[in-house]
N, C-alpha and C positions, 0 to 999 in steps of 0.2 A: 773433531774440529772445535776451536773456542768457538763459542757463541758470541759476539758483538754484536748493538743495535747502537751504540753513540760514537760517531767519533767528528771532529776539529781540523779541517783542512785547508790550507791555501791553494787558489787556481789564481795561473796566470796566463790570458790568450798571448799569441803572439804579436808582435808589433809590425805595421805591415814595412816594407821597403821601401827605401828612398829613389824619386825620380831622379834619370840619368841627366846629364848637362852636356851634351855632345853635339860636335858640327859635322856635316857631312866632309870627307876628303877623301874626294874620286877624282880619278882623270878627267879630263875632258867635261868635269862638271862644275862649272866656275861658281863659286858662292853658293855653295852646294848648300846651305840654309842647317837649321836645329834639327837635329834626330834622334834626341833622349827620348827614352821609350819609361814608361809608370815601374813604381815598385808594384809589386805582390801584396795579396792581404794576407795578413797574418795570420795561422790558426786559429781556430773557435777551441774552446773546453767543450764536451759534448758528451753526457751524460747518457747511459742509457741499458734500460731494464735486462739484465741475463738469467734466465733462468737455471740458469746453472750455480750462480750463487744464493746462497742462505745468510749470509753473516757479511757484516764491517769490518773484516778483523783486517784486510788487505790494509786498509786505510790505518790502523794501528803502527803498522812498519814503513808506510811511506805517507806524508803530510801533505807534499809540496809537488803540484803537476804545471808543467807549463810546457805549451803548444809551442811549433815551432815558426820563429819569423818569417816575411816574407822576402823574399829574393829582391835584391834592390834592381833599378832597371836598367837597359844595357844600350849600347849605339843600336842603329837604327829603325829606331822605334819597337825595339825589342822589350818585351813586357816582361817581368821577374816572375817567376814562379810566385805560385799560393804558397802560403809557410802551410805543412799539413795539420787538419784537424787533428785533435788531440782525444780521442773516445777512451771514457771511462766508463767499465761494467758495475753495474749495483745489483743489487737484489731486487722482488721486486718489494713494493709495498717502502720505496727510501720516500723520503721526505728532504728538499733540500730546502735550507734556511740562511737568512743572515745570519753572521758570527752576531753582528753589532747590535741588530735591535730583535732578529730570531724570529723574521717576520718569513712563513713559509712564500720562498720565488717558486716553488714545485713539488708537486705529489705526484710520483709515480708508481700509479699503483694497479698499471695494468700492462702484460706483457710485450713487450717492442716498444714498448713510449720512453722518448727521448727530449731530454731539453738542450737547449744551448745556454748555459750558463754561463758563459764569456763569450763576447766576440772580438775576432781579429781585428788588428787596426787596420785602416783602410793605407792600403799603398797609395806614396807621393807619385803627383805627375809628374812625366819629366818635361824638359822644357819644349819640344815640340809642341806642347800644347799651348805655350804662351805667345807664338808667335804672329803677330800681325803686320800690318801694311806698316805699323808704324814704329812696330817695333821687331826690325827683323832678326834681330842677334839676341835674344836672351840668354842671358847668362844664369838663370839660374832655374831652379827644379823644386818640389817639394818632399817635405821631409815626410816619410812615413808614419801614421798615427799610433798610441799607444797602443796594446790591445786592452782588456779589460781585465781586471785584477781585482780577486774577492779573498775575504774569508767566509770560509762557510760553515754550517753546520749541517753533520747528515746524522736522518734518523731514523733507524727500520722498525717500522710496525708490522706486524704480521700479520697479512690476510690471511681468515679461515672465517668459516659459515658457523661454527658453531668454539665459543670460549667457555672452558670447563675452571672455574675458579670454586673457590671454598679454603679453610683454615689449613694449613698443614697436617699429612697425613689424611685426608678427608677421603682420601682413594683417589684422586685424578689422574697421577701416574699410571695405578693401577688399571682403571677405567682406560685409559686411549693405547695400552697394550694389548688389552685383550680386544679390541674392536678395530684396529688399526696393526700396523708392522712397524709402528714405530716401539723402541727400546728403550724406556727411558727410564734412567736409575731407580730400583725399589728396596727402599729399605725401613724399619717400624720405628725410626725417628724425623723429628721435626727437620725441614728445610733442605730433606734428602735431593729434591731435585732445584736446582741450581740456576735452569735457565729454561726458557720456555722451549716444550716439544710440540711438532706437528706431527700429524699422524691423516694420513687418508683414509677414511672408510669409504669400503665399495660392498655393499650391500647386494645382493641377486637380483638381477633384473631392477633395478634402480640407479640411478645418476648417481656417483661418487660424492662424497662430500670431504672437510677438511674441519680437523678437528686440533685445536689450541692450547695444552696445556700448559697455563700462568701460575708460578712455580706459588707457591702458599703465602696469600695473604694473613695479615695480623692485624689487631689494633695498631693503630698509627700510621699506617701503610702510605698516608696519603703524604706523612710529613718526612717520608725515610725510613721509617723503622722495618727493619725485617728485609726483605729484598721487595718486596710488593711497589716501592716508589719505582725503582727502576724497570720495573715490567708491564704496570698499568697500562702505559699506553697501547702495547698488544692488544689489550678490549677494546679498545674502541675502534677497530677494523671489525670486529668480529660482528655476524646480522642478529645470533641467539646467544643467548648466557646460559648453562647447564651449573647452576649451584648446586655442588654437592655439600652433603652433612653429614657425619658421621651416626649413624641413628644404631650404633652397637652397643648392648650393656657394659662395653668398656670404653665407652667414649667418654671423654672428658668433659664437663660444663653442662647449660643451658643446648639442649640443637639449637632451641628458636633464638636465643640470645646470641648465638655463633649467626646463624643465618643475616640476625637483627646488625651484628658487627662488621661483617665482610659487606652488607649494603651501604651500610654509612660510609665507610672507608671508597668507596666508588663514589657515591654522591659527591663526598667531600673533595675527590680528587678531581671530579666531572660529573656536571647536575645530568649532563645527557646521558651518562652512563648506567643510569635509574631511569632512562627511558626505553633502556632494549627492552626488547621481548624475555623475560628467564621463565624456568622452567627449573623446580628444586627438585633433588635425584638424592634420595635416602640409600645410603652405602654400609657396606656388611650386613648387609640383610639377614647372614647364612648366622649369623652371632647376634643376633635384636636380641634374645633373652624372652622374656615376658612382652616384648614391642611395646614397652613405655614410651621410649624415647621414639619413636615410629610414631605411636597416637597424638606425642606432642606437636611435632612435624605436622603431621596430615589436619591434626586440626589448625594448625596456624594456616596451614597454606590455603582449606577448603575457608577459613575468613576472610583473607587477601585474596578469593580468586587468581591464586597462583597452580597453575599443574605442577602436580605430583608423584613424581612414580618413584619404587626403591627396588634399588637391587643389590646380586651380589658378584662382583670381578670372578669372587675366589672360587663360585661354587655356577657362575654362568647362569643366574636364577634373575631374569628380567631383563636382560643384556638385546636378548632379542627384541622384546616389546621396546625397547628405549630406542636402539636403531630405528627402527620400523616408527614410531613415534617420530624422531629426529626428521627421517626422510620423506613423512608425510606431509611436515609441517615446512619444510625447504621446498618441495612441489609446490605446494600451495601458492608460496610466496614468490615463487616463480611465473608460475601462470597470474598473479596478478601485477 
């Protein structure tokens, strides 16, 4: 299935029904008086969280939803039907927003939460209700009101308890395969994975957790470059940060300068994004060589009182401590 988290749609509620204009005409009932009965109100738009979907992509092939009107009203004092709500499935974790100024009307980000994000226009009286001593014969009824009518913007960020970001190739694919049953494309070039993977890890006798992998950031990430602008936002649901580094005698660069680049590119894009909790994760362990680039790492991070642990996917060497680390530290935060 594609992955989509952005997409640009029109909603229109319905508009409710126009009130009836009718006189009574029965036998034997002289001046039978007004008996227009109300329109119907219009359908609501009516948003709301399915866990069965993961992606925007439905919203890709259809733009434009509108509710059905309401039933105008009939002789004696017969009332129009509701025009029916109009319910749209999201995922969960959508954001809905103005097109116009992108000011968030809803965050739903927890399962069964539902907004009404248009209401039905309110059905016309009909003229039964205008009738008084003084004015017995009305002739006229109300018109049914508009419903509501948006552009909107929906946006999915992905809840998980823990986001595993770092450089391209850093191992995170790798990493939420072997701890989880999610599948996510592995291969030993840059920006192999494409779109962000969730993966569940269920640990023995511990609470399950969900784990986020946010496809390889870069220098610039925050201004577009590289796919990092369009993904970002998946961190900022996520409660921990797992930065990995590539700390193997074939890694590329500076670790601590990578580690120093992938923070800034957060900062830059969200100061609160430098306020999670992280936690650096030194990857290919099973290949460090003489562990230079490991002593780099662990001294940077024991200066930052940042924890540090390293492992390796390939050879299962720390995989366990890291869980068990992970799941200690989501308890914790639970119970307080």
């Amino acid at each position: 299935m594609k992955f989509v988290d952005y997409a640009t749609i029109y909603v229109k509620a319905g508009d409710g029904g126009r009130g009836a204009v009718h006189f009574r005409r029965e036998k034997y009932v002289p001046r039978g008086g007004p008996d227009g009965g109300d329109g119907g109100r219009g359908g609501h738009i009516i948003f709301r969280v399915s866990h069965e979907l993961n992606t925007l992509l439905d919203f890709r092939y259809k733009r434009e939803y509108r509710a059905e009107r309401g039933a105008h009203g009939q002789k004696q004092k017969m009332h129009g039907r509701d025009g029916e709500d109009l319910l749209i499935p999201v995922p969960i974790g959508t954001l809905i927003k103005s097109a116009g100024t992108e000011e968030v009307l809803y965050d739903l980000e927890h399962e069964g939460a539902e907004a009404i994000v248009a209401k039905g226009g309110r059905g016309g009286l009909g003229n039964s209700n205008f009738a008084t001593a003084t004015r017995q014969v009305p002739r006229f009824a109300q018109p049914g009101e508009e419903g509501e009518e948006l552009n909107l913007i929906l946006e999915l960020k992905l809840i998980a308890d823990i986001g595993l970001i770092g450089l391209p190739n850093a191992g995170k694919s790798t990493l939420i395969s072997v701890i989880s049953a999610a599948r996510p494309k592995i291969a030993d070039y840059p920006f192999t994975t494409l779109v962000p993977n969730l993966g569940v890890v269920k640990p023995e006798h511990r609470r399950s957790f969900v784990v986020a992998d946010i496809p390889g950031l870069i220098e610039g990430a925050h201004k577009g470059v590289g796919l990092g602008f369009q993904f970002l936002r998946h961190v900022e649901r996520t409660s921990r940060l797992l930065h990995l580094v590539d700390i193997s005698e074939m890694g590329e660069g500076d670790p601590v300068e990578s580690l120093k680049t992938i923070n800034r590119e957060l900062e830059l894009y969200s100061p609160e994004l430098m306020r999670k909790p992280q936690t650096v994760v030194g990857t290919k362990l099973d290949i460090a060589g003489d562990k230079e680039r490991f002593s780099m790492v662990e001294r940077y991070c024991k200066a930052q009182r940042i924890d540090f642990l390293a492992i390796s996917s390939a050879t299962g060497q720390g995989i366990d401590r890291l869980v068990k680390y992970i799941s200690d530290i989501l308890e914790r935060t639970a119970a307080t």
